[in-house]
PATI-285850 format. One record per residue (C-alpha): residue number from 1; residue in one letter; y, z, x. Coordinates in nm, 4 decimals. Each point is the difference from the previous one (the first is absolute). Layout:
% PATI-285850
[NUM a [Y Z X]];
...
This chain:
% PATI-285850
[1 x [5.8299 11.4255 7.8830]];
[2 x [0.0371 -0.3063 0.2618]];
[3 x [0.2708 -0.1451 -0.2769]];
[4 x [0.1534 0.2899 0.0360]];
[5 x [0.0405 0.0346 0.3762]];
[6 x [0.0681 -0.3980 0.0106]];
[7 x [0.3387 0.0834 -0.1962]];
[8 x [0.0895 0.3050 0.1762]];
[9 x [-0.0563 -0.2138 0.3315]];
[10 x [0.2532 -0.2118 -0.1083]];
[11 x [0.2438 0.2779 -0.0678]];
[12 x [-0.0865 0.1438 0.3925]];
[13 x [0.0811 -0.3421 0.1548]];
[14 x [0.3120 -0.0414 -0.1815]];
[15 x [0.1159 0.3603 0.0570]];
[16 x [-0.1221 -0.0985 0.4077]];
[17 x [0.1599 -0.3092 0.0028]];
[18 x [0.3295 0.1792 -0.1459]];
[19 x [-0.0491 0.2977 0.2229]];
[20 x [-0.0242 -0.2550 0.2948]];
[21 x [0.3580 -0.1932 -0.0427]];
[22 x [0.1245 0.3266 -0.0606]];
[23 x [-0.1660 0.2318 0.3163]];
[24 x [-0.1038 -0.3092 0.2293]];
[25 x [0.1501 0.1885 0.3047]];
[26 x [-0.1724 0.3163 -0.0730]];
[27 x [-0.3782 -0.2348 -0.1057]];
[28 x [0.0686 -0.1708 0.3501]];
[29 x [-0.0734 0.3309 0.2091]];
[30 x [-0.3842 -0.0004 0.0952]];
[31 x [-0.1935 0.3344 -0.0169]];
[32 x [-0.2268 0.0287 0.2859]];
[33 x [-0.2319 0.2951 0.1574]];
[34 x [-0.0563 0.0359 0.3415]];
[35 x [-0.2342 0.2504 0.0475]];
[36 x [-0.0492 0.1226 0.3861]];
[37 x [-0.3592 0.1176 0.2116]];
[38 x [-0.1123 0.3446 -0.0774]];
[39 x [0.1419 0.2259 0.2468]];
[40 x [-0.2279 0.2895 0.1072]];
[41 x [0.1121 0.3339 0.0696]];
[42 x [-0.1737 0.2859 0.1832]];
[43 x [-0.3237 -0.0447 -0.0977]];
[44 x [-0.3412 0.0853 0.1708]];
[45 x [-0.3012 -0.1962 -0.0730]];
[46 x [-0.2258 -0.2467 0.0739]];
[47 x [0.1898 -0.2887 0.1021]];
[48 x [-0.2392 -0.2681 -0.1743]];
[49 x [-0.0288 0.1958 -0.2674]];
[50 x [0.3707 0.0066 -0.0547]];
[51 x [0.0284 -0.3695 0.0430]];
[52 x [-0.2009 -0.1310 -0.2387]];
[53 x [0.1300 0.2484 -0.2921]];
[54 x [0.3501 -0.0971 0.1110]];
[55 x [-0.0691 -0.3705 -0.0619]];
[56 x [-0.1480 0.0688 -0.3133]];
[57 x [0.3215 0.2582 -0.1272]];
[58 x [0.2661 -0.3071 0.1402]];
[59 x [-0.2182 -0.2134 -0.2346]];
[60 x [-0.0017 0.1549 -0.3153]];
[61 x [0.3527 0.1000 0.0375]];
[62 x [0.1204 -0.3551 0.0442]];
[63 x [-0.2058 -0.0829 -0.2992]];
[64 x [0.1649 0.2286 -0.2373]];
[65 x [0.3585 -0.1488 0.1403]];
[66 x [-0.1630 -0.3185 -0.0625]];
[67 x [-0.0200 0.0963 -0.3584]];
[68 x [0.3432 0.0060 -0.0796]];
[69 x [-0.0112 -0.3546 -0.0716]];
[70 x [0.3712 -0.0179 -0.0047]];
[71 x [0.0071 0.0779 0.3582]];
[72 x [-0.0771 -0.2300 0.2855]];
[73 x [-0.1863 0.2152 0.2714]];
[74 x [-0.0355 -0.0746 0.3494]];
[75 x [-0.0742 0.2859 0.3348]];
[76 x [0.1239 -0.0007 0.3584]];
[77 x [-0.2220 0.1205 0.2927]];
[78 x [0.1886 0.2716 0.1088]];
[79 x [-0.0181 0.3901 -0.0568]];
[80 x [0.2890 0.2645 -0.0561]];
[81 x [-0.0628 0.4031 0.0306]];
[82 x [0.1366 0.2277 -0.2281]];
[83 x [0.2103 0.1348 0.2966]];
[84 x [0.1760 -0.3591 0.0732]];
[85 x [0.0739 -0.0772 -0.4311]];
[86 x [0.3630 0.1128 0.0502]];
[87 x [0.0543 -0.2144 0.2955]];
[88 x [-0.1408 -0.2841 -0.1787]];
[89 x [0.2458 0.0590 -0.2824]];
[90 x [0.2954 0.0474 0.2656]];
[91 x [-0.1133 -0.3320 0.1541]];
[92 x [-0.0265 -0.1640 -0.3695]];
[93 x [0.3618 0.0940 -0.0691]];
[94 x [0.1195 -0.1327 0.3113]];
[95 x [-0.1277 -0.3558 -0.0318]];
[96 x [0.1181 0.0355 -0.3540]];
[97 x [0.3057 0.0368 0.0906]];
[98 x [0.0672 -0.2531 0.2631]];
[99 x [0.0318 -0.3953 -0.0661]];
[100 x [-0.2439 -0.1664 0.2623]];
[101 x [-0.3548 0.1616 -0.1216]];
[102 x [-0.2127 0.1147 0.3125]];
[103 x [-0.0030 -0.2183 0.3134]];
[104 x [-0.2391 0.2316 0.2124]];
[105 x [-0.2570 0.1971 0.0192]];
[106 x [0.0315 0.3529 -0.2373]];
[107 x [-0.1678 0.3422 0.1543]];
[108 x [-0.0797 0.2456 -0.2334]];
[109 x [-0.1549 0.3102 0.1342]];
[110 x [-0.3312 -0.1611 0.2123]];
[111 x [0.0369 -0.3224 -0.2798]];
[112 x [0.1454 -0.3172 0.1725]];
[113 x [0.1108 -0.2196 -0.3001]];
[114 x [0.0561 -0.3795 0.1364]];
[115 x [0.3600 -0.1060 -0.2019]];
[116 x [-0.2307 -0.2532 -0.2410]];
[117 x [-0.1954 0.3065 -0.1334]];
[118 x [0.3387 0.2219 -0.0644]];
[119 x [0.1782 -0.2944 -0.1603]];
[120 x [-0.2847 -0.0526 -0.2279]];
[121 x [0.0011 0.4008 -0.0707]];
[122 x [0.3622 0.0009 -0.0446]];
[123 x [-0.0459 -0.3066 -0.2705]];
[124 x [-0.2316 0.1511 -0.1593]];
[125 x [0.0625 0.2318 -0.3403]];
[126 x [-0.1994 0.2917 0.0790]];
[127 x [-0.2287 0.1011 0.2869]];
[128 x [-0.3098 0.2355 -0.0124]];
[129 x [-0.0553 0.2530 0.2836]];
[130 x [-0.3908 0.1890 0.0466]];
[131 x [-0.0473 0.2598 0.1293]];
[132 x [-0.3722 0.1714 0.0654]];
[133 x [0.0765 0.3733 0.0068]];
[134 x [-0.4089 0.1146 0.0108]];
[135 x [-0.3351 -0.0828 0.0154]];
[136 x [-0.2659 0.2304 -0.0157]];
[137 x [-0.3738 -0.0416 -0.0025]];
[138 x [-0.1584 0.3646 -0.0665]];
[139 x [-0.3772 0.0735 -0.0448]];
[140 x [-0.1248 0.2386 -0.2294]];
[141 x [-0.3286 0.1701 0.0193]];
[142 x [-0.1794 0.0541 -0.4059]];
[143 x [-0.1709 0.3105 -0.1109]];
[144 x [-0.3313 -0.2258 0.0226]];
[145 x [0.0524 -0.1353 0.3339]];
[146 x [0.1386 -0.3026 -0.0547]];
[147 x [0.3315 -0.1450 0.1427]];
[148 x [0.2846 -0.1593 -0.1904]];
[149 x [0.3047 -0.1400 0.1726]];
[150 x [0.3999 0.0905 -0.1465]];
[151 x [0.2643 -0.2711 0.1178]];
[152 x [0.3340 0.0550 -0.0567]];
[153 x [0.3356 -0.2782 0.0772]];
[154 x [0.3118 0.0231 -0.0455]];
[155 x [0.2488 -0.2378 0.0251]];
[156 x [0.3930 -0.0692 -0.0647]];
[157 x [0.1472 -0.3090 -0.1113]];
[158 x [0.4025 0.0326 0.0353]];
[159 x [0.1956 -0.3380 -0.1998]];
[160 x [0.3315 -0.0615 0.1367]];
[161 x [0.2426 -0.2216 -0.1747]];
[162 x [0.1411 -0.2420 0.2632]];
[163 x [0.2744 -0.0604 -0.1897]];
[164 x [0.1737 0.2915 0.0869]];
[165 x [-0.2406 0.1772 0.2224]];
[166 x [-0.1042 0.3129 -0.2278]];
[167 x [-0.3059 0.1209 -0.0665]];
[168 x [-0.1140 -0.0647 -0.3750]];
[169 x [-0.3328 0.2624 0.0456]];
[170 x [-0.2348 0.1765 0.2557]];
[171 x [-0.3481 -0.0307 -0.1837]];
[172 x [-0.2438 0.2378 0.1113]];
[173 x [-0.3592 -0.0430 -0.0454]];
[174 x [-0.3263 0.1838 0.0357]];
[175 x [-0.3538 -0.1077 -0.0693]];
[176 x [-0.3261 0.2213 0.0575]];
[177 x [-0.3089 -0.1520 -0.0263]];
[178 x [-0.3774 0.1885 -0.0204]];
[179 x [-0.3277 -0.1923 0.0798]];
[180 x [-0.3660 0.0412 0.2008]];
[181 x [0.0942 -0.2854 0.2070]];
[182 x [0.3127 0.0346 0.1779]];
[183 x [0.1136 -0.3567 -0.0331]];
[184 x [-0.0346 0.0240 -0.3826]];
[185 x [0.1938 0.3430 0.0311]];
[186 x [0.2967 -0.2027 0.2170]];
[187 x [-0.0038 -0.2906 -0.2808]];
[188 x [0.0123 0.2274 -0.3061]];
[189 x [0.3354 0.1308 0.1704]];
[190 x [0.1206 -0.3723 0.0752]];
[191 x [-0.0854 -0.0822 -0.3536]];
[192 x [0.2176 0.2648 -0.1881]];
[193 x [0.3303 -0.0692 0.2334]];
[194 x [0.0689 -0.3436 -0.1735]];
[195 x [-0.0266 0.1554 -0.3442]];
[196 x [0.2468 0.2568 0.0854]];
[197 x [0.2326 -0.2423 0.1744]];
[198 x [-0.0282 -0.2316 -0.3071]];
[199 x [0.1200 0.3141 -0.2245]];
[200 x [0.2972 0.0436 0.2442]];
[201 x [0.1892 -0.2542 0.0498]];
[202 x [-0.0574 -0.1313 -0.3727]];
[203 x [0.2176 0.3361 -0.0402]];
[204 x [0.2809 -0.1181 0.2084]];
[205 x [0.3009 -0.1824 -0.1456]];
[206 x [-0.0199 -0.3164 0.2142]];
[207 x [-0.3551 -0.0016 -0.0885]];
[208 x [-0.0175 0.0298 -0.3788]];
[209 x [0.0080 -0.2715 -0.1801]];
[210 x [0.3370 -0.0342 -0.2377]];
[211 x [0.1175 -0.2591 -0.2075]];
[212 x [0.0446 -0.0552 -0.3811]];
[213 x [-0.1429 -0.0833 -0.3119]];
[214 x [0.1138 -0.3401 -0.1367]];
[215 x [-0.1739 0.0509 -0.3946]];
[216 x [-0.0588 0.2036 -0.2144]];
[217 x [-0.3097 -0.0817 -0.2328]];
[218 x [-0.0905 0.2809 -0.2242]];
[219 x [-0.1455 0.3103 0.1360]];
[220 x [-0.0475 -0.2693 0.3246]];
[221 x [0.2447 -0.1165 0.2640]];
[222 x [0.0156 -0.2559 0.2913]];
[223 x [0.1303 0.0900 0.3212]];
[224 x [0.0943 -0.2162 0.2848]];
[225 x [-0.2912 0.1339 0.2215]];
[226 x [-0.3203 -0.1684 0.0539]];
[227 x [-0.3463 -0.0694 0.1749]];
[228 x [0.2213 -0.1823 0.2684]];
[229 x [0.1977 0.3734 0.0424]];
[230 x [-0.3489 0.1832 0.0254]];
[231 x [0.0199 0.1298 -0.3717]];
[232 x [-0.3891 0.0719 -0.1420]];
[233 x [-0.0545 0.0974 -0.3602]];
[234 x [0.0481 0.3798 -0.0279]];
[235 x [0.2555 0.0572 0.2055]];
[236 x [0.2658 0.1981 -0.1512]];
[237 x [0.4170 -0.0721 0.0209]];
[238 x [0.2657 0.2517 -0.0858]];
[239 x [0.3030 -0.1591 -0.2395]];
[240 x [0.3293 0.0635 0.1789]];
[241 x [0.3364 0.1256 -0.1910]];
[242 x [0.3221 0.0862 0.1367]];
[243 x [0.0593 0.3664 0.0668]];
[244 x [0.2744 0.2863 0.1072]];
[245 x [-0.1661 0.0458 0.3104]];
[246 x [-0.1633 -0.3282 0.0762]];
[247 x [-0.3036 -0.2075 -0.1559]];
[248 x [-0.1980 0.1562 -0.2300]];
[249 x [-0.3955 -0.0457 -0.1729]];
[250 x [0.0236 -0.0628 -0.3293]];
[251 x [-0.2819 -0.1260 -0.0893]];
[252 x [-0.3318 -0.1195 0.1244]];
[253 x [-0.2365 -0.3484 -0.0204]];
[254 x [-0.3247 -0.0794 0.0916]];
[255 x [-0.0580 -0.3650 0.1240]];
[256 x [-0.3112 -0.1353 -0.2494]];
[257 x [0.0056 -0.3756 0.1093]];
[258 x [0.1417 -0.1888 0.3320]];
[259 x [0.0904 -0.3563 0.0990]];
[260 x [0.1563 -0.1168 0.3420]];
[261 x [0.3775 0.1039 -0.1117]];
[262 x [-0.0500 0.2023 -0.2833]];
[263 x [-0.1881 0.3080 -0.1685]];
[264 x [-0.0392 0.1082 -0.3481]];
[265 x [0.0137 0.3710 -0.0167]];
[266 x [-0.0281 0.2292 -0.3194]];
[267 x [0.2911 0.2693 -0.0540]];
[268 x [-0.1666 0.3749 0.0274]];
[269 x [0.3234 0.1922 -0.0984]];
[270 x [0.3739 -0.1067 0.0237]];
[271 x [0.3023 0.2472 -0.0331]];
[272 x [0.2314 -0.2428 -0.2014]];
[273 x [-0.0431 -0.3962 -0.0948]];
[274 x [-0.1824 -0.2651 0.3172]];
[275 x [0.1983 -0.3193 -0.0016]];
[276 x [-0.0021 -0.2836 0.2122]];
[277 x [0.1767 0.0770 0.3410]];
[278 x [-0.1019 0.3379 0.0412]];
[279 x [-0.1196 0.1037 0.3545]];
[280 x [-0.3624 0.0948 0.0974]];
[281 x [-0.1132 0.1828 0.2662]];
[282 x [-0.3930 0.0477 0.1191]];
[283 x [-0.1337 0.3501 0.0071]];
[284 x [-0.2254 0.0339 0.3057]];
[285 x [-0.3404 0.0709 -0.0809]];
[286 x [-0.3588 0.0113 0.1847]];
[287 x [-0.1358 -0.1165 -0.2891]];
[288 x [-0.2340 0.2936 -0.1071]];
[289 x [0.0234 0.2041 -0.3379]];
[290 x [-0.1804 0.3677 0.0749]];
[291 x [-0.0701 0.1669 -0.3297]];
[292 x [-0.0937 0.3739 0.0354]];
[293 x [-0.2023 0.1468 -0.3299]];
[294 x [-0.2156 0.2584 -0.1548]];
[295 x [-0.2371 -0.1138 -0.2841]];
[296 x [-0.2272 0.2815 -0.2315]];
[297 x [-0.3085 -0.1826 -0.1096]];
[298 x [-0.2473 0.0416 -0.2566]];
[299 x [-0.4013 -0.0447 0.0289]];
[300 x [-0.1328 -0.1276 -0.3599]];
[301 x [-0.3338 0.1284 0.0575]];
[302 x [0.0268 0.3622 0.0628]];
[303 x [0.3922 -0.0131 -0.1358]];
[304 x [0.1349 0.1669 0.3353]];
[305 x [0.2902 -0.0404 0.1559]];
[306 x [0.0904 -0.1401 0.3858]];
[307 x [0.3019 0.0034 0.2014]];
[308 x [0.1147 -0.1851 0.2826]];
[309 x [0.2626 -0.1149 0.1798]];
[310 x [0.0678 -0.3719 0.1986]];
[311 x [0.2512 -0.2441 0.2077]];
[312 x [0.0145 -0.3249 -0.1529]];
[313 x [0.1459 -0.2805 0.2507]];
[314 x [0.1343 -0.3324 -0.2007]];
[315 x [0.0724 -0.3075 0.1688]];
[316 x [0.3493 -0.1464 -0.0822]];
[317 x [0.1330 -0.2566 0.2301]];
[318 x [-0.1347 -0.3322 -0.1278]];
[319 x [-0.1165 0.1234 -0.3418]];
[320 x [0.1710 0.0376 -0.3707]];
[321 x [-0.1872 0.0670 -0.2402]];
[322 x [-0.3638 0.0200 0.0956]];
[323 x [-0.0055 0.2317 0.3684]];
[324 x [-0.2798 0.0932 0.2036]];
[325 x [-0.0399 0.3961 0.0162]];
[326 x [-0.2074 0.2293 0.1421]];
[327 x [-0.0768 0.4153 -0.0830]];
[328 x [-0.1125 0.2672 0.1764]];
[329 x [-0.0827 0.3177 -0.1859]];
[330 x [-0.1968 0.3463 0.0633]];
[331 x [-0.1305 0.2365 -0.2820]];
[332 x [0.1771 0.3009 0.0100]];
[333 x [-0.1405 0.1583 -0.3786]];
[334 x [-0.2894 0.2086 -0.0433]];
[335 x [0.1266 0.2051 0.2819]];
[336 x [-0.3399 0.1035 0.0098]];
[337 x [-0.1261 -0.3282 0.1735]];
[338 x [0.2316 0.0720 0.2585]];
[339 x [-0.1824 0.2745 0.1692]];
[340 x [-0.2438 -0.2241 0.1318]];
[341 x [0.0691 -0.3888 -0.0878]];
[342 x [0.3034 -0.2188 -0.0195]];
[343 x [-0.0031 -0.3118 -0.2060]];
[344 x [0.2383 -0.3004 0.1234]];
[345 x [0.0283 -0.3159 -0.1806]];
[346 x [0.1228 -0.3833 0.1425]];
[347 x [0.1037 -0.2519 -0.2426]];
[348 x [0.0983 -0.3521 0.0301]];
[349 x [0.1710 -0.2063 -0.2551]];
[350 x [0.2633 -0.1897 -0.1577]];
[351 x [0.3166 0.1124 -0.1861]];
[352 x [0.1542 -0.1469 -0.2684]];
[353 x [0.3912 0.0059 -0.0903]];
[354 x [0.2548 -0.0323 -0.3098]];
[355 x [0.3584 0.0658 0.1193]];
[356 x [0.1993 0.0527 -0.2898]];
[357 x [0.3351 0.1841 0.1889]];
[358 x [-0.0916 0.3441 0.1424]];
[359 x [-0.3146 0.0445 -0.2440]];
[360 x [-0.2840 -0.2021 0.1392]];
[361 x [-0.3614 -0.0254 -0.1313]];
[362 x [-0.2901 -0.0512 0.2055]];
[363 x [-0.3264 -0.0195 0.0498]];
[364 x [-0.2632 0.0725 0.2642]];
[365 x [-0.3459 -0.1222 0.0189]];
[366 x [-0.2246 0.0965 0.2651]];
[367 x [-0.3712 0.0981 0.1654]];
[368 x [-0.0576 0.2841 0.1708]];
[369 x [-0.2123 0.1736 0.2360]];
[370 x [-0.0716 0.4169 0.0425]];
[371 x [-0.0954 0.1735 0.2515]];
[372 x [-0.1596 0.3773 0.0396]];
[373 x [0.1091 0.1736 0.2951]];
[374 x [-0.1121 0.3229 0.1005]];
[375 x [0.2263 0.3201 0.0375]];
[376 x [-0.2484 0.2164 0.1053]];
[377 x [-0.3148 0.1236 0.1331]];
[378 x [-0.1455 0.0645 -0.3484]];
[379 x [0.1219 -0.3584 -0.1527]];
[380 x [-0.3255 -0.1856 -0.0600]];
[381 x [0.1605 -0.3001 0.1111]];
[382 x [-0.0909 -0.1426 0.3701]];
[383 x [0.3345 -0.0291 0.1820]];
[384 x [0.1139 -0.2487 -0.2870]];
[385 x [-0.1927 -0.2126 -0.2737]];
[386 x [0.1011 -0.3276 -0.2462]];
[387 x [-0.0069 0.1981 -0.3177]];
[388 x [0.1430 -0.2967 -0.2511]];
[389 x [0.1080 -0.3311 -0.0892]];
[390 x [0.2603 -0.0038 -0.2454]];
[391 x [0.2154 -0.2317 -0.2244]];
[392 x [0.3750 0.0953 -0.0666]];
[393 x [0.2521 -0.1773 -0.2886]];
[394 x [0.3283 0.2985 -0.0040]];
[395 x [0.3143 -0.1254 -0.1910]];
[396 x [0.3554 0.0747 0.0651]];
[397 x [0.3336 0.0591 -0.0829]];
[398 x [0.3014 0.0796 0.2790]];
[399 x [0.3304 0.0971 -0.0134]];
[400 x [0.2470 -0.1540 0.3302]];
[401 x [0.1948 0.3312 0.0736]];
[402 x [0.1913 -0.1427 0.2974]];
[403 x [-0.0485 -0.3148 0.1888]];
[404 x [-0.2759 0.1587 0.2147]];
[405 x [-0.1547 0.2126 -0.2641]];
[406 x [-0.1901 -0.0145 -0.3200]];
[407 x [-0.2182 0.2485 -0.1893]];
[408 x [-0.2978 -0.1000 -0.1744]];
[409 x [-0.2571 0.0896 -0.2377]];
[410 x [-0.3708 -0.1176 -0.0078]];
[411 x [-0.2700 -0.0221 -0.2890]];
[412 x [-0.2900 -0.1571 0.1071]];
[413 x [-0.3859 -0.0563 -0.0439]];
[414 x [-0.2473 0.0422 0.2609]];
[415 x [-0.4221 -0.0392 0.0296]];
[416 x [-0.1846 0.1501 0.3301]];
[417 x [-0.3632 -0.1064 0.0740]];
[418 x [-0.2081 0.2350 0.2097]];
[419 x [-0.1340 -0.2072 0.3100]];
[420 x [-0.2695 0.2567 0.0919]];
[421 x [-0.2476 0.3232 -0.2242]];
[422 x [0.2712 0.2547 0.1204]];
[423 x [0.2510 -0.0718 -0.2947]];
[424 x [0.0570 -0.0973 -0.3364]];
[425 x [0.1926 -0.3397 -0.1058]];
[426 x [0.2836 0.1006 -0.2367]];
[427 x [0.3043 -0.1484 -0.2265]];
[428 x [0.3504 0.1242 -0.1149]];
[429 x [0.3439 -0.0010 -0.0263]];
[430 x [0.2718 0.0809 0.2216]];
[431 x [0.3742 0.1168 -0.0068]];
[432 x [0.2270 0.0288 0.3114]];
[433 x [0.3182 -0.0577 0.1632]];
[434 x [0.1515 -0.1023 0.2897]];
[435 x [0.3191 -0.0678 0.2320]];
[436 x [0.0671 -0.3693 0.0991]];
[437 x [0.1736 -0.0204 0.3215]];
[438 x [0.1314 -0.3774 0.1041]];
[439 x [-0.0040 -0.0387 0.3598]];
């Protein structure tokens, strides 16, 4: 493997050293970020309150810039309201336009820009504008008397491309958060905006990370994208062909191995032959494979029969071929039970992978908890009760559909010991399927 990378190295910094002589003017232009204070709308709350989650949002945001490694990141101290963006684009096109830079003082809406700040804004490649459109702390009174707090924030980051003063996208964000203690309930909130943010601007253009693959080794390639560019193993990269209408995904690679300049990745699918010099583009994911299913089950001791149906949540973003997953699942068969008890089931394990193009075996080993919960007043079951312990090996095969989408089948083998008198421990054999959703 490292021989392997070692002589497609070579090949990147020839091909960089080439593209250099070549593009030196184009290589010379820096890519900054300047990203500005979070402006804050029409908002009533508690002014501390507000503070401290504001500090927190302005941090995780300029974290996730941060990320784009190829990007150097910096913020100014100033604030601009969604009212006074078009005059700050007027303003940028101005100064654009002239030949002297700013000499004074800029005013935009309340904002006093001194002429260092705008000449670094107008230098710089793109800037980031927040905006904090709500914040709401609501209490909510439970059935049993107890009180849970709802947060919810929203907040807008516009990018504008200095270059010509446009806006390249008006994210919108919003983050509720649910917790006893309000603080927690205000930090869950914070917690999910970065996520979200991360997702979006991975999905712009300027964002996603493009280049090209530089060999082709098998069912492998290299591309010219590394740990220095923020690659991790498992991230996935469209192949890029020429079309009538523009660009087009033909084919698709996930990255197995990484060094500081270049990835191996293993080809999924590809519409026609992958040869050195083709384009790649990254396809913006969270990271997250959900898997919807149903299984039918069978009980070897009294030979009856189970249904159920789950959520299984696979972690892909720095994993390959072994992934950490996790299922949820209620029994939904004998309907019978269902009149007074509901069984749900938590597992936690790891998955195991064979890519070999759109077919893909795997594997999923895991422990498992379930619990009895009671329906109804004649369930014998005390609010809810650990009913088992259980042990879980299901096999797979799955079929990638479209980039997003595969369908799978399960056949598995499972063992469930009784933790208490109230049940009986049981084996069998299951059969299921499922919808695996890439996100």
């Amino acid at each position: 493997m490292c021989k392997i990378l070692k002589i497609s190295l070579t090949g990147v910094i020839f091909l960089s050293l080439l593209q250099y002589l070549l593009h030196a003017d184009v290589t010379a232009v820096g890519q900054n970020i300047v990203i500005f204070k979070t402006s804050v709308a029409d908002i009533t709350t508690n002014q501390r309150e507000l503070n401290e989650s504001l500090g927190l949002i302005e941090k995780k945001a300029l974290q996730v810039f941060q990320s784009l490694s190829r990007f150097t990141v910096g913020t100014v101290n100033h604030t601009v309201s969604t009212q006074d963006i078009m005059p700050l684009l007027e303003k940028i096109k101005t100064y654009k336009n002239g030949k002297n830079g700013v000499t004074e003082e800029v005013r935009i809406g309340k904002t006093v820009f001194s002429a260092e700040d705008f000449n670094n804004i107008l230098h710089s490649y793109l800037i980031v504008v927040p905006v904090m459109t709500g914040f709401t702390i609501e209490t909510l009174n439970n059935e049993g008397g107890g009180t849970k707090y709802k947060t919810n924030i929203a907040v807008t980051y516009t990018i504008i491309k200095v270059e010509n003063a446009t806006v390249l996208s008006n994210i919108e964000l919003e983050a509720t958060g649910y917790d006893k203690d309000q603080a927690s309930a205000v930090n869950d909130a914070i917690e999910d905006l970065p996520i979200q943010l991360t997702y979006e601007v991975r999905s712009l253009d300027v964002f996603s990370l493009q280049d090209r693959i530089v060999e082709v080794l098998g069912p492998d390639v290299a591309i010219r994208l590394g740990r220095e560019q923020g690659v991790s193993v498992g991230d996935e990269y469209a192949i890029i062909t020429p079309g009538e209408t523009g660009p087009l995904e033909s084919g698709l690679i996930i990255i197995r191995d990484i060094e500081d300049k270049v990835s191996l990745g293993k080809i999924i699918y590809a519409a026609g032959s992958v040869t050195a010099g083709m384009p790649v583009r990254e396809v913006p994911r969270v990271g997250l494979e959900m898997v919807p299913y149903v299984h039918v089950e069978m009980n070897f001791e009294n030979s009856t029969y189970y249904g159920s149906a789950g959520l299984k949540l696979v972690l892909t973003k720095g994993f390959f071929v072994i992934r950490p997953v996790v299922c949820f699942e209620v029994g939904l068969y004998p309907f019978e039970q269902l009149e007074t008890d509901l069984p749900v089931r938590v597992f936690g394990g790891l998955d195991f992978n064979i890519y070999l193009g759109r077919f893909q075996l795997g594997g999923m080993a895991a422990v498992g908890t379930q619990i009895m919960t009671a329906l109804s007043p004649a369930s014998t079951v005390d609010g809810f009760e650990f009913s088992y312990i259980g042990l879980a090996g299901i096999a797979n095969i799955s079929y990638l559909v479209t980039r997003d989408v595969k369908l799978i089948l399960d056949l598995g083998y499972q063992a469930w010991f009784t933790v208490n008198d109230n049940y009986q421990s049981y084996e069998g054999w299951l059969v299921g399927a499922g919808i695996g959703i890439k996100f």
